[in-house]
One Martini backbone bead per residue (centre of mass of N, CA, C, O) as a GRO file, in nm:
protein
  114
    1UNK     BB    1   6.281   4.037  30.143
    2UNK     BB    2   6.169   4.354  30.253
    3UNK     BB    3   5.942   4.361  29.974
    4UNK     BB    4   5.670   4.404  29.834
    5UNK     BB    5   5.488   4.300  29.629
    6UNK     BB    6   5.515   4.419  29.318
    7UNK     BB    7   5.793   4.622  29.317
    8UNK     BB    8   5.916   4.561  29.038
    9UNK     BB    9   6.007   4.574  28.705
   10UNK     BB   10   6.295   4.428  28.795
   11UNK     BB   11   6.499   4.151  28.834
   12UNK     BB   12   6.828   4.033  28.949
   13UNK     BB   13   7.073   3.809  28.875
   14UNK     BB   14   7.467   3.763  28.966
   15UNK     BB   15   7.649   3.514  29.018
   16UNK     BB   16   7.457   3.338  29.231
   17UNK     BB   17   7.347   3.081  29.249
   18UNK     BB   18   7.563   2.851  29.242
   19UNK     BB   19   7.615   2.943  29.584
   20UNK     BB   20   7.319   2.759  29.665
   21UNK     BB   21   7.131   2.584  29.748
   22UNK     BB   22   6.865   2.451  29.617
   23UNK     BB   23   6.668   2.594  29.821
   24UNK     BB   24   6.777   2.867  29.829
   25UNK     BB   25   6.754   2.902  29.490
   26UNK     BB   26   6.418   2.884  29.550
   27UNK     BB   27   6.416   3.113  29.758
   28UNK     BB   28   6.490   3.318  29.558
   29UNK     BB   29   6.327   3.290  29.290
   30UNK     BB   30   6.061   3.345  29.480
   31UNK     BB   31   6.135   3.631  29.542
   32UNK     BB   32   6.171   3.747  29.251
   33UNK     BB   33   5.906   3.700  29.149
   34UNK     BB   34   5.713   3.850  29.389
   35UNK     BB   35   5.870   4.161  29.358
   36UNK     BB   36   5.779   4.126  29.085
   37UNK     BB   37   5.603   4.218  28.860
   38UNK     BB   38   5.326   4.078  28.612
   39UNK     BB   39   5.527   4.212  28.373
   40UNK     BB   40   5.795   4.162  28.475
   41UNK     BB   41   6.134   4.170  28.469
   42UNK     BB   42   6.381   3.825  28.468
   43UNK     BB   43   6.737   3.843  28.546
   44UNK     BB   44   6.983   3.625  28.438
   45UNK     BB   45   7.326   3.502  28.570
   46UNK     BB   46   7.531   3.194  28.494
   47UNK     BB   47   7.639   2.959  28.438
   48UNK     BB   48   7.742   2.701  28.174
   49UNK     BB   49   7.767   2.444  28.019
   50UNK     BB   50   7.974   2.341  27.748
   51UNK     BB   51   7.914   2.130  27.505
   52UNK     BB   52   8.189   2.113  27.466
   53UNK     BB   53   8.393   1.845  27.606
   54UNK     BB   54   8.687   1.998  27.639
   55UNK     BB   55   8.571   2.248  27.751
   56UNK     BB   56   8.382   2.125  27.968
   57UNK     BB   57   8.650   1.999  28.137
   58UNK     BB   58   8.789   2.250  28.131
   59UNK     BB   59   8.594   2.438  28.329
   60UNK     BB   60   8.528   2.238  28.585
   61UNK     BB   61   8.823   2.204  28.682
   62UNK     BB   62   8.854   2.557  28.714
   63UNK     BB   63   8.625   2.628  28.881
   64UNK     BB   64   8.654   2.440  29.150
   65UNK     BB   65   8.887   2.561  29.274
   66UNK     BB   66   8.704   2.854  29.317
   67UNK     BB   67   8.432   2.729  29.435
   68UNK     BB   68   8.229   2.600  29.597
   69UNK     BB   69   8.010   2.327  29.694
   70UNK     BB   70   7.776   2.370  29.503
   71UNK     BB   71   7.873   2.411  29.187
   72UNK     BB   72   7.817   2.083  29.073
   73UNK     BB   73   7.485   2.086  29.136
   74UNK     BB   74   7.427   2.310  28.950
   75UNK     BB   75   7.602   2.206  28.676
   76UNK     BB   76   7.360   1.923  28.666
   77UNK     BB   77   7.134   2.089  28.700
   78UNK     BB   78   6.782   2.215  28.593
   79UNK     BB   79   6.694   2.548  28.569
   80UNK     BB   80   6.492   2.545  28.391
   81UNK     BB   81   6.295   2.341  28.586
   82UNK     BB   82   6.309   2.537  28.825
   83UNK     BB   83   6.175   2.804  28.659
   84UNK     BB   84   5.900   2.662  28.639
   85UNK     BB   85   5.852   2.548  28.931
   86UNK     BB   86   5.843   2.917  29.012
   87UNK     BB   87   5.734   3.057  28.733
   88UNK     BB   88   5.985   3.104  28.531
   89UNK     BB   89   5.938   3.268  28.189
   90UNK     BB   90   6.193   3.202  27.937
   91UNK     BB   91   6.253   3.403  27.625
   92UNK     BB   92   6.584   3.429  27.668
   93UNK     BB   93   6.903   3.297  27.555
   94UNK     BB   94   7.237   3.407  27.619
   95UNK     BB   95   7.541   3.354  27.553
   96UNK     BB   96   7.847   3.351  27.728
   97UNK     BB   97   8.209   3.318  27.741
   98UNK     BB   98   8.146   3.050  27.508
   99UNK     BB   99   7.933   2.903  27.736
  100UNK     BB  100   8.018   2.999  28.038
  101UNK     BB  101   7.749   3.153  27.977
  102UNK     BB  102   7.423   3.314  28.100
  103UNK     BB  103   7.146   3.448  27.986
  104UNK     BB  104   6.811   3.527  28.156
  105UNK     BB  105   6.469   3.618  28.010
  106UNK     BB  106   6.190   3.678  28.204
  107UNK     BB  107   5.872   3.588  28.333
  108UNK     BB  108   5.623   3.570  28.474
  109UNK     BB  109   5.327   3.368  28.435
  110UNK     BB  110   5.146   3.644  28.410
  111UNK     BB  111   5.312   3.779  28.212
  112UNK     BB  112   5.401   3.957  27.911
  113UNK     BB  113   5.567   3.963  27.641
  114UNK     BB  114   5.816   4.185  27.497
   0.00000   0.00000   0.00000
């Protein structure tokens, strides 16, 4: 993004990791980061594969469908790791869906939560 660093209060992503190779949503998450203030809100909206068994098999069914070829690696990798590694510290997680979405709300490393 051409926008100076600490530019926003709030910085959103929506139903859109999924379709990224790991770099790209690396380096997505890491421009959310620098754009967002180091107090700002940095708000996650997408898949989450659900607990139980039977959902979880007929949900990833269903997606693969109509899902890019990133999809799957989305879907097995873990979020929550790459969000550390970029340094964003999510304080809210809020299922949506059935649990086959979530919300996550988070502060860059520097942020203080509210």
């Amino acid at each position: 993004m051409s926008y100076e660093d600490d530019r926003f209060d709030v910085s959103c992503i929506s139903v859109a990791l999924h379709d990224m190779p790991r770099s790209i949503r690396e380096s997505v998450l890491r421009e959310m980061k620098s754009v967002t203030k180091g107090n700002g809100i940095i708000v996650i909206v997408d898949y989450s594969v659900p607990a139980r068994d039977l959902l979880n098999s007929l949900f990833l069914r269903v997606a693969r469908l109509g899902e890019t070829r990133y999809f799957p690696e989305f879907i097995q990798s873990d979020l929550t790791e790459l969000l550390e590694k970029v340094e964003i510290r999510i304080i809210v997680e809020v299922p949506i869906l059935a649990g086959l979405g979530r919300i996550l709300k988070g502060f860059t490393k520097e942020g203080v939560a509210k």
